[in-house]
C-alpha positions in Angstrom: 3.1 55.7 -41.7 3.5 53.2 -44.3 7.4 52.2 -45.0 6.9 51.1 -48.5 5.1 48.3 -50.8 3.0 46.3 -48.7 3.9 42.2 -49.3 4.1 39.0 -47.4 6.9 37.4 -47.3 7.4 33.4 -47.8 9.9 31.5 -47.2 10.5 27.8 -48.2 14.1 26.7 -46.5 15.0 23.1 -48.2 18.0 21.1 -47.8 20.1 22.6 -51.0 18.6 25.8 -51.1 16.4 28.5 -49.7 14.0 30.7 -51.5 12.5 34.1 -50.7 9.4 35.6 -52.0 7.7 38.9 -51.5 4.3 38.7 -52.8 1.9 41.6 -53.4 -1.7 40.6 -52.5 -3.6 43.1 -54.6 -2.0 41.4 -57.8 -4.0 38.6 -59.2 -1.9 35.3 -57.7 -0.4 34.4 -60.9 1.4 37.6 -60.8 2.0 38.4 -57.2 5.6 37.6 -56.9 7.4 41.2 -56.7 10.5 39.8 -55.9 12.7 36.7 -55.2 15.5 35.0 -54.2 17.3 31.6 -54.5 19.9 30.9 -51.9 22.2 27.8 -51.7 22.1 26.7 -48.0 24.9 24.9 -47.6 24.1 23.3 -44.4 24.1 26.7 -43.0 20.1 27.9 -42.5 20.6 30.3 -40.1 23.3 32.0 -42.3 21.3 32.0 -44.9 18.4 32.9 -43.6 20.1 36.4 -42.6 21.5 36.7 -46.1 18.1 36.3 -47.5 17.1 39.1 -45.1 19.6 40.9 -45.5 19.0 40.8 -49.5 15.1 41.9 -48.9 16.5 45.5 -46.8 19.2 46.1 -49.7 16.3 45.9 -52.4 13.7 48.5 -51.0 11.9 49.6 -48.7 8.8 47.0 -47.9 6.3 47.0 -45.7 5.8 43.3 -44.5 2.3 42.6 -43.6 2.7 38.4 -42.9 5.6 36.1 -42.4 5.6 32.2 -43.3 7.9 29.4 -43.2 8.1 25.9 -45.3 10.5 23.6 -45.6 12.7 20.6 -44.1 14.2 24.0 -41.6 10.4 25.3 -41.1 10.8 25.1 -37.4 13.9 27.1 -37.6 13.2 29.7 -39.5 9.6 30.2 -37.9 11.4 30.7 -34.5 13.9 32.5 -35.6 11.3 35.0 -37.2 8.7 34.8 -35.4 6.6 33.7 -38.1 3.1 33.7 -38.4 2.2 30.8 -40.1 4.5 27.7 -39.9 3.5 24.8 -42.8 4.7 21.6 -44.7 5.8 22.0 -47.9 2.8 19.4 -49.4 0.4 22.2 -47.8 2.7 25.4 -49.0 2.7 23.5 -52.9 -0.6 22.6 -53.1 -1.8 26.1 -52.0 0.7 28.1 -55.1 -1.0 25.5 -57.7 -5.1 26.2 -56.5 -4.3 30.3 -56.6 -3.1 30.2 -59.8 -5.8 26.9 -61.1 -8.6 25.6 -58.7 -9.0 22.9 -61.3 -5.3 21.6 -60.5 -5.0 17.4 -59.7 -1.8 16.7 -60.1 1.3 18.3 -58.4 4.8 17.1 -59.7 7.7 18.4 -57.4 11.3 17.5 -58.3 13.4 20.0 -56.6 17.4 19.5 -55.8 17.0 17.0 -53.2 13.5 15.5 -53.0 10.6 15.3 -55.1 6.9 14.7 -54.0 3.6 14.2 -55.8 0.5 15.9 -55.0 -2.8 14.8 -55.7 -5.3 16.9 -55.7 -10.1 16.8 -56.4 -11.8 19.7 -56.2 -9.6 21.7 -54.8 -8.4 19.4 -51.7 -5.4 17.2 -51.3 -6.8 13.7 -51.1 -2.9 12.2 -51.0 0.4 12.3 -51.7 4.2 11.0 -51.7 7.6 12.0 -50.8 11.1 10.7 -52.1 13.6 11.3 -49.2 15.7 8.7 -49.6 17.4 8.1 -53.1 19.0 11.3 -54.6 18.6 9.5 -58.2 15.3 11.5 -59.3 16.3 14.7 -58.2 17.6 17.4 -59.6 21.2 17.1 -57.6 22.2 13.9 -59.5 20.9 15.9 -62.7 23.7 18.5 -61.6 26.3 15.9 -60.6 25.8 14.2 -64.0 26.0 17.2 -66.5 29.0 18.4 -64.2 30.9 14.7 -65.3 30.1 14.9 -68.7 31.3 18.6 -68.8 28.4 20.5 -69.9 26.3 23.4 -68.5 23.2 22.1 -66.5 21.0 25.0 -68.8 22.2 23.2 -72.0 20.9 20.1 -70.2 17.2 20.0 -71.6 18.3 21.5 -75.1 21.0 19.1 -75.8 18.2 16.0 -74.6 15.8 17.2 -77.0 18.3 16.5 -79.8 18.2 12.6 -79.3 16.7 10.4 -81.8 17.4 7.4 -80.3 17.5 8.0 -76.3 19.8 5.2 -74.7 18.0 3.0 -71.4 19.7 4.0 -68.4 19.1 2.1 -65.5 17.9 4.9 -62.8 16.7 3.2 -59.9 20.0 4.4 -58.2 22.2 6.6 -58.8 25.5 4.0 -58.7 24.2 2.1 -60.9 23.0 5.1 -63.8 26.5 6.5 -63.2 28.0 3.3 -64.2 25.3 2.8 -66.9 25.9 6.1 -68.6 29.7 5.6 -68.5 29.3 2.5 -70.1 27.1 3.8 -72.5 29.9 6.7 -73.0 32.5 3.9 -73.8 30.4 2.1 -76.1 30.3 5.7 -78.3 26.2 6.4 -77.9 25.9 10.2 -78.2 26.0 12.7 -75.6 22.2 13.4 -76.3 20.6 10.4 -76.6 23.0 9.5 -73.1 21.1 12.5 -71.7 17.9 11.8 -73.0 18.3 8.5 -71.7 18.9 9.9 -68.6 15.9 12.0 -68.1 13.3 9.2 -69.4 14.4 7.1 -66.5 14.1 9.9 -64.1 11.1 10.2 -64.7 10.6 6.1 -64.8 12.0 6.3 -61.4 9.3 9.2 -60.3 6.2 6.9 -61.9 7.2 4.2 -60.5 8.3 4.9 -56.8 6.8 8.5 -56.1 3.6 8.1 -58.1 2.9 4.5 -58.0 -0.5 3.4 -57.2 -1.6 7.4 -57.9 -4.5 8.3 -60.4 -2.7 11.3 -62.1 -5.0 13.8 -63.7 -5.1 16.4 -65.6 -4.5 19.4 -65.4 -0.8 18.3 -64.3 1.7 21.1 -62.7 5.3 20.7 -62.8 7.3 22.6 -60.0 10.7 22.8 -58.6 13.5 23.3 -60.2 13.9 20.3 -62.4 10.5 22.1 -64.2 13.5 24.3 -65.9 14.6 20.7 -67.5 13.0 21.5 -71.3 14.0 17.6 -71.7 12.3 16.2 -68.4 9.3 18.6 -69.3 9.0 16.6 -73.0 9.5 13.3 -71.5 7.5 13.8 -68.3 4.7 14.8 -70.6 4.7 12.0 -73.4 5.0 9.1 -70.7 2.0 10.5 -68.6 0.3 11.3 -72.3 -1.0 14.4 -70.5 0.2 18.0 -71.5 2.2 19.5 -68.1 2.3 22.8 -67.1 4.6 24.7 -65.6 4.0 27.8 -63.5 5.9 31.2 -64.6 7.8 30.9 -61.4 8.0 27.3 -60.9 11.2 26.8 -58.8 10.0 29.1 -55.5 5.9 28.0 -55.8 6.6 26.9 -52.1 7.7 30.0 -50.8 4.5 31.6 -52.8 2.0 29.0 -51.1 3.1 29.8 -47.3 3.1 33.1 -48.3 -0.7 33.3 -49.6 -1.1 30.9 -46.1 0.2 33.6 -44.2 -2.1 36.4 -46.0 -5.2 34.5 -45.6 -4.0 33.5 -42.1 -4.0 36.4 -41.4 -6.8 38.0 -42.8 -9.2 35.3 -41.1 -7.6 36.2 -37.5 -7.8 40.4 -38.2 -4.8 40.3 -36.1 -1.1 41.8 -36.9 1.6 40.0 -37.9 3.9 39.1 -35.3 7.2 39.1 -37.3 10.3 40.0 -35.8 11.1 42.8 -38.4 14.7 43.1 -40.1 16.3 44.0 -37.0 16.6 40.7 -36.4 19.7 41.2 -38.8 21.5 42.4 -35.7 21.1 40.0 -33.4 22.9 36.8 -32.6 21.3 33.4 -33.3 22.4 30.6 -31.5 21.4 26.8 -32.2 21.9 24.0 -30.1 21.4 20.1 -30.4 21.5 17.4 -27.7 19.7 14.2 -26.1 17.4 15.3 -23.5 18.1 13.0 -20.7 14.8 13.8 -18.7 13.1 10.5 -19.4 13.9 7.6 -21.6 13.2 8.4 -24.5 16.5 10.4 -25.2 14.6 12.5 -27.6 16.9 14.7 -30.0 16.7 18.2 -28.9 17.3 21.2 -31.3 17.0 24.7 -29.8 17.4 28.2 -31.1 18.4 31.3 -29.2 18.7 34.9 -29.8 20.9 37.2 -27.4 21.0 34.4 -25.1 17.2 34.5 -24.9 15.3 31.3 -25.3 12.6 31.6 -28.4 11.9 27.8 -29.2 12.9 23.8 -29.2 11.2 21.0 -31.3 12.0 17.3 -31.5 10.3 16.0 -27.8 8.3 13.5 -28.1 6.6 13.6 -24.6 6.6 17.2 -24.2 9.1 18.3 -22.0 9.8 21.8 -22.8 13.3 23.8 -23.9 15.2 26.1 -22.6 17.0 23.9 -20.1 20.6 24.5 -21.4 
């Protein structure tokens, strides 16, 4: 007996926030999202994962045919799960962009902590790039930034788009553009040509650290949530000279990729998921962290439980397995 709409849930669980999406495969793929949800994870993923969840049983009753997981807390929510498929978030991107254009090259992903390039011929990703360490061309410093000058992040883009004469702000880090645009502040450039300023050397920063050494092509998709930035979407666009586009649900595209993985996955093998269910609601989730003193590498051991029950460990390096608490 069928318990309702029959979807595959994705999940993408990032370091700001953690998105949910229930996708219906007899839609066409540019229109198989059903639902979602965008969660702030606060350094809490198992929390949030069970919100997420919890969110998912409140809506409706859905039949969940595949599970997958993507995301810096892939691991984690896989075991915690029991997902089917388990994927980087390159793979997870790059699989949203082909369902929706197989002609796709170019990936852009600024999202609120990282961004990443994609690159992409004839359907296969041939290389790519990840910012991990500077928060300056993300969207977070975006956030911080319209927080301090004391306007809503959604007027952002519109306000941008307003300059004439966008100020240079040096954007290599994010001390120094702080100081840059305060200093522009004092000297009484406006607001919009600061923030236009602001989002040209964002994307100076991307180009030139992310995307350096890349042959960008066209066609050219912008994803994450940055792609809601009207402002990085105009200047992003006239300093590649390339028209961008940006999918109708740009800011969960990894949580659609691992869950069209999960589907195919699936489909290939002919076997049932092997997902958890939503009773996992009721149970109690454990994680622990600690150097594994077995050998010398003193590896840095994460492990999750559930009712005291082992399910999985990740972080050895010569294989030793969990469970030894």
């Amino acid at each position: 007996m069928s318990l309702g709409k029959k979807v595959y849930l994705g999940i993408d669980v990032g370091s700001v926030s953690t998105n949910f999406v229930l996708f219906d495969p007899k839609r066409p793929p540019t229109d198989g999202v059903v639902w979602k949800k965008y969660l702030r994870t606060c350094g809490a993923p198992l929390e949030t994962l069970k919100a997420g969840l919890a969110a998912i049983e409140e809506e409706g009753r859905w039949d969940i045919l595949g599970v997958g997981t993507t995301g810096s807390g892939r691991e984690l929510a896989g075991a915690m799960l029991n997902a089917d498929v388990v994927k980087n978030e390159i793979t997870a991107h790059a699989m949203a962009a082909l369902c929706q254009n197989p002609h796709v090259s170019t990936i852009v992903e600024i999202g609120g902590q990282d961004s990443k390039l994609i690159v992409l011929r004839d359907g296969v990703v041939v290389d790519f790039a990840m910012n991990t360490v500077c928060a300056a061309g993300t969207g977070s410093f975006l956030d911080q930034q319209a927080s301090r000058i004391g306007i809503p992040v959604e007027e952002f883009g519109p306000l941008a788009l307003q300059s004439n004469h966008p100020v240079r702000i040096a954007g290599r880090c994010t001390v120094f553009a702080e100081s840059d645009m305060i200093h522009k502040q004092q000297l009484g450039h406006k607001t919009s040509d600061i923030l236009a300023g602001l989002c040209q050397a964002m994307v100076r920063n991307y180009l030139s650290n992310v995307a350096k050494g890349k042959d960008l092509k066209p066609p050219v998709f912008f994803q994450g949530g940055v792609a809601a930035n009207v402002g990085m979407q105009r200047f992003l666009s006239d300093t590649l000279e390339l028209p961008i586009h940006i999918p109708r649900d740009y800011d969960v595209m990894g949580a659609i990729g691992i869950a069209q993985i999960a589907k195919e996955t699936l489909e290939l093998k002919g076997k049932p998921s092997r997902f958890a269910g939503l009773e996992i609601l009721h149970s109690e989730f454990v994680n622990e962290s600690y150097v594994c003193q077995r050998c010398p590498n003193q590896c840095e051991i994460v492990e999750i439980w559930r009712e005291g029950i082992f399910l999985a460990s990740w972080g050895s390096r010569c294989g030793q397995p969990g469970g030894k608490r």
